[in-house]
C-alpha positions as CSV (number, residue, x, y, z in Angstrom):
1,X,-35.4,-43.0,-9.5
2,X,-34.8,-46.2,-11.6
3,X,-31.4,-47.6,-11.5
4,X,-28.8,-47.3,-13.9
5,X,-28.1,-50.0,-17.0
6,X,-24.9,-50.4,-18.1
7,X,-23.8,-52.7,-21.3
8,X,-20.8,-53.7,-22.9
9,X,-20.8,-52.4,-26.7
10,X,-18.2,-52.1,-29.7
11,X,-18.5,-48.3,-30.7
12,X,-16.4,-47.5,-33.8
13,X,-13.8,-44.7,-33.0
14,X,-15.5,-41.7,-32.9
15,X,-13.6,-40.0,-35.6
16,X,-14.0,-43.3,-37.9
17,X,-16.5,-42.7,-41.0
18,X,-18.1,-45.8,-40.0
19,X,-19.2,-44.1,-36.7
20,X,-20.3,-40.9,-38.3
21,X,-21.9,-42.9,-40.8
22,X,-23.9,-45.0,-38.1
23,X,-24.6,-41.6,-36.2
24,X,-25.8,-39.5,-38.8
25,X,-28.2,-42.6,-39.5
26,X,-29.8,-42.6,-36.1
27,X,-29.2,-38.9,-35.1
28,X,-27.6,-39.5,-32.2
29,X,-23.8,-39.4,-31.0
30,X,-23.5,-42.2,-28.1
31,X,-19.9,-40.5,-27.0
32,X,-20.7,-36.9,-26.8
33,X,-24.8,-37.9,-25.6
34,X,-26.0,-35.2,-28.5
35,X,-28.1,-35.3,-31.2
36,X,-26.4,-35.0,-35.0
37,X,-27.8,-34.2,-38.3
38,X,-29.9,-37.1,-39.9
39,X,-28.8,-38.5,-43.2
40,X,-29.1,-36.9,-46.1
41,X,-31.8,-37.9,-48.6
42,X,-34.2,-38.8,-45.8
43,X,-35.9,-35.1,-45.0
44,X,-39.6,-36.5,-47.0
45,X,-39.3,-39.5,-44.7
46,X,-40.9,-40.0,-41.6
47,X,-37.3,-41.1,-40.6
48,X,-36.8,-40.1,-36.7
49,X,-40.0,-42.9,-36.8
50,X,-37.6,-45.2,-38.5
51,X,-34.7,-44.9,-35.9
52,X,-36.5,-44.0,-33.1
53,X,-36.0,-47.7,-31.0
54,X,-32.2,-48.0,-32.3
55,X,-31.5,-44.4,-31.5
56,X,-31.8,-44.8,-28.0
57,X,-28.9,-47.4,-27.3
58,X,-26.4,-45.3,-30.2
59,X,-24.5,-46.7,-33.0
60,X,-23.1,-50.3,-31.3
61,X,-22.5,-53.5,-32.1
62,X,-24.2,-55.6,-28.5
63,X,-21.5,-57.9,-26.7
64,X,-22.6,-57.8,-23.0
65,X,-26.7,-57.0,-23.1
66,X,-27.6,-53.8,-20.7
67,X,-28.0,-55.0,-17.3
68,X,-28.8,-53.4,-13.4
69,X,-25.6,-53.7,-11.4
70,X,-26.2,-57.1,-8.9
71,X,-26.3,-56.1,-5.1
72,X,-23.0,-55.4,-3.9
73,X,-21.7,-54.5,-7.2
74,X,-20.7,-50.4,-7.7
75,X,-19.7,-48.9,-11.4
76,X,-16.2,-48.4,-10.6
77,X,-16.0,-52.2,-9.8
78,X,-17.3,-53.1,-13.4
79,X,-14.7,-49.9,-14.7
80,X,-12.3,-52.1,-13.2
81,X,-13.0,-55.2,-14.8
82,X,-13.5,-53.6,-17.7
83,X,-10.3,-52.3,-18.6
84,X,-8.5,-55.7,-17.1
85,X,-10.4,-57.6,-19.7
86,X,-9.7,-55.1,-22.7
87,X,-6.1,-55.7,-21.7
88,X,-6.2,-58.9,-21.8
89,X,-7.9,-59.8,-25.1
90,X,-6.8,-58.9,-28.5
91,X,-8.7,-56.9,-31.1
92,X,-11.1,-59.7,-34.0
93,X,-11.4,-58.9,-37.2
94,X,-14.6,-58.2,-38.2
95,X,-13.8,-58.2,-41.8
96,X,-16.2,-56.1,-44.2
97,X,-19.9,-55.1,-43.8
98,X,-22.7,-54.8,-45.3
99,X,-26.0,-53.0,-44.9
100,X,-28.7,-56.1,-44.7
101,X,-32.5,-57.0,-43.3
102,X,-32.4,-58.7,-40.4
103,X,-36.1,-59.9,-39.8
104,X,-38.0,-56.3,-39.7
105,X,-35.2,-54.2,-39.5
106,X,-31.5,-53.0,-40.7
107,X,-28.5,-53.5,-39.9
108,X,-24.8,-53.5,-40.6
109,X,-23.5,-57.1,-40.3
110,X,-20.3,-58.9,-41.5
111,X,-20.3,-60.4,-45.1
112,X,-18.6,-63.8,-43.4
113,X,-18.6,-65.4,-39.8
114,X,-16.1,-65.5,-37.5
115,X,-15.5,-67.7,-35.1
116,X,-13.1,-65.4,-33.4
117,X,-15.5,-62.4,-33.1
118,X,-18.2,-65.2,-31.7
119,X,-15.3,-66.5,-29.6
120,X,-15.1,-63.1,-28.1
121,X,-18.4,-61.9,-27.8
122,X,-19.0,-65.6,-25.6
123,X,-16.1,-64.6,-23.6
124,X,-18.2,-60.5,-23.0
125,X,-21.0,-62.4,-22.0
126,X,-19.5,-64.7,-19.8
127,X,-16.6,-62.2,-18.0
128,X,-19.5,-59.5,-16.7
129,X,-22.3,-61.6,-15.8
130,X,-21.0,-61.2,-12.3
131,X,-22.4,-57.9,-12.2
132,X,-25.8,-58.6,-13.8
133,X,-28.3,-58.1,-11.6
134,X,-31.6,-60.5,-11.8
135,X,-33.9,-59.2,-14.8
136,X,-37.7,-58.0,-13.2
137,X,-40.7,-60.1,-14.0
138,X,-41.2,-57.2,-16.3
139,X,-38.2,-58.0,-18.1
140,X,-38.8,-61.6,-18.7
141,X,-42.2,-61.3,-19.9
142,X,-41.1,-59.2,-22.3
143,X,-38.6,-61.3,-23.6
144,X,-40.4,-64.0,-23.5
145,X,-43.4,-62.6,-26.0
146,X,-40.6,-63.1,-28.7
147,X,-41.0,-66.2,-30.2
148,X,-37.7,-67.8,-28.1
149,X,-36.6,-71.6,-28.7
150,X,-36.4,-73.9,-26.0
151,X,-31.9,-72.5,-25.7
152,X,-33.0,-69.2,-26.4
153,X,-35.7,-69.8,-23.3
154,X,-32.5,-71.5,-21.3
155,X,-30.3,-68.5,-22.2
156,X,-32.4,-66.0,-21.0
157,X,-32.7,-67.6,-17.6
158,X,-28.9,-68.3,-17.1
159,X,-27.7,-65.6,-18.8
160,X,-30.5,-62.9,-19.0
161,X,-30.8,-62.1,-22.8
162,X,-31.8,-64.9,-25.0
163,X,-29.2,-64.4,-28.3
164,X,-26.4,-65.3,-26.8
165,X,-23.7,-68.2,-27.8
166,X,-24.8,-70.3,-30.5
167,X,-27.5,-67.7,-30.9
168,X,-25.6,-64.4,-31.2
169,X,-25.3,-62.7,-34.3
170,X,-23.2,-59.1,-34.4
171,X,-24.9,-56.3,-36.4
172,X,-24.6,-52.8,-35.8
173,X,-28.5,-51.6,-35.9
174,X,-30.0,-49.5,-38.6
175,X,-33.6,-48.8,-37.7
176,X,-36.5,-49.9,-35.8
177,X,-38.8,-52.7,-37.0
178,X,-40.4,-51.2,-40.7
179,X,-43.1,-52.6,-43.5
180,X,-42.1,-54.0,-46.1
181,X,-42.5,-51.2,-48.6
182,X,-40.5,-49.0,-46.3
183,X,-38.0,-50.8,-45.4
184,X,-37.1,-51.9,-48.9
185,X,-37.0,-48.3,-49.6
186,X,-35.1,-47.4,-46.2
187,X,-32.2,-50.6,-47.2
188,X,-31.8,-49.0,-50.9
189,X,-31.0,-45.2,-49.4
190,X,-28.7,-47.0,-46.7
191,X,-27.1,-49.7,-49.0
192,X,-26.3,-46.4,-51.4
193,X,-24.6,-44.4,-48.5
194,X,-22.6,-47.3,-47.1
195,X,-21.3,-48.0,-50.4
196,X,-20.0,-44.3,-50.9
197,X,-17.9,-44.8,-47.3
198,X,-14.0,-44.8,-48.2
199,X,-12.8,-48.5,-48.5
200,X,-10.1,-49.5,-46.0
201,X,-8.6,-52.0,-44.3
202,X,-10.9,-54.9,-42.8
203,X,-12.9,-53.5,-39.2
204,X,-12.0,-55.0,-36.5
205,X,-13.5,-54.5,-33.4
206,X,-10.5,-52.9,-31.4
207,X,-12.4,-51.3,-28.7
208,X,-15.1,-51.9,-26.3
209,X,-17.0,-49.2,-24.3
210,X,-19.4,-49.1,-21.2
211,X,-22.4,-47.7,-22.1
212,X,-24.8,-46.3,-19.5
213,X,-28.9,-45.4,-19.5
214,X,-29.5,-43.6,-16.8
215,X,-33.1,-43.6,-16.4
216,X,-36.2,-45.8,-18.7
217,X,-36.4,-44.6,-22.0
218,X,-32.6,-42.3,-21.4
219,X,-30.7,-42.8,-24.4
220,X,-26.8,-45.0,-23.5
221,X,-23.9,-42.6,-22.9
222,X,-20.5,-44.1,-23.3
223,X,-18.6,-43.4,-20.1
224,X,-15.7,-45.5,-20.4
225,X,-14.0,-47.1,-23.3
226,X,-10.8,-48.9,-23.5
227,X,-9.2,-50.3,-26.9
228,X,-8.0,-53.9,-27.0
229,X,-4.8,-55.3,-28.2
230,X,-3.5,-55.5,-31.6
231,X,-3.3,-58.6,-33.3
232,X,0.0,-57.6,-34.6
């Protein structure tokens, strides 16, 4: 039986529209591990095509890539770390969203930087490698078909995921890779139901979860998730 992965995520509270909104997109609820209703407005569309790649890792925002736990290393030793570091780091604004193409696909992103959200997604990365096992040959070719500058190529060897640092960008994942045609039909619908979302204050990212997979091709489970410090 393959080995666990385990990543470090922001989720959105699960009783947050922004969560349900995320969830009814992809059809599936990364804190209860069950499928919800899809969308509406999407029933003519091949859509479970659409989502099926984002689906499996749940509605997230990526700020430790999944990893195998490095030899030595158990889950409740990462549980541990986990809740020491949300205690000791306070909660970035993310600011508002906004429903975008990145490349081939969708996503939710932030309509400005920050260098405090980069500031702490650096900090994810660097905090947890300890448990990060090696990635397989497997894994590495496959990162490295992507077209990967000479950092990105450095990143992935020191770090084992390529957009990290000066190369990380937070977005909340929409659907898979789509054409043209259908993905400017698929950010229209999405842009339209993100707009009718109740306006509130700013986001901020004021949790962080582990999520687990617990076999190739599993979809992540949250099993732990710890909210950080206000900034007030």
């Amino acid at each position: 039986m393959p080995e666990p992965r385990y990543a470090i995520y922001f989720v959105p509270g699960a009783d947050t529209a922004l969560y349900r909104f995320g969830t009814s997109v992809l059809g599936y609820d990364c804190y209860s591990g069950r499928d919800v209703a899809l969308i509406d407005g999407v029933a003519s569309w091949p859509w479970a095509e659409f989502v099926r790649e984002p689906r499996r890792y749940g509605f997230h925002a990526t700020l430790k890539p999944p990893f195998r736990l490095a030899a030595g290393q158990r889950a409740a030793d990462l549980e541990r770390a986990f809740e020491r570091f949300a205690a000791d780091h306070r909660a970035p604004v993310l600011g508002d969203l906004s429903v975008r193409e990145l490349g081939s696909f969708i996503a939710l992103v932030p309509k400005a930087p920050s260098a405090q959200l980069g500031q702490f997604a650096d900090a994810c990365v660097r905090q947890f490698d300890q448990f990060r096992a090696p990635f397989s040959a497997a894994e590495r070719e496959k990162r490295m078909a992507a077209k990967l500058s000479t950092r990105q190529i450095e990143h992935l060897e020191r770090w084992g995921y390529p957009y990290v640092f000066e190369d990380f960008r937070f977005h909340m994942t929409l659907t898979g890779s789509l054409p043209q045609p259908e993905r400017r039909q698929a950010l229209k619908l999405l842009c339209e139901k993100f707009e009718q979302l109740p306006k509130g204050n700013p986001a901020m990212v004021d949790r962080i979860v582990i999520a687990r997979q617990v076999g190739n091709g599993a979809p992540f489970h949250v099993i732990s998730s710890s909210s950080l410090r206000s900034l007030d």
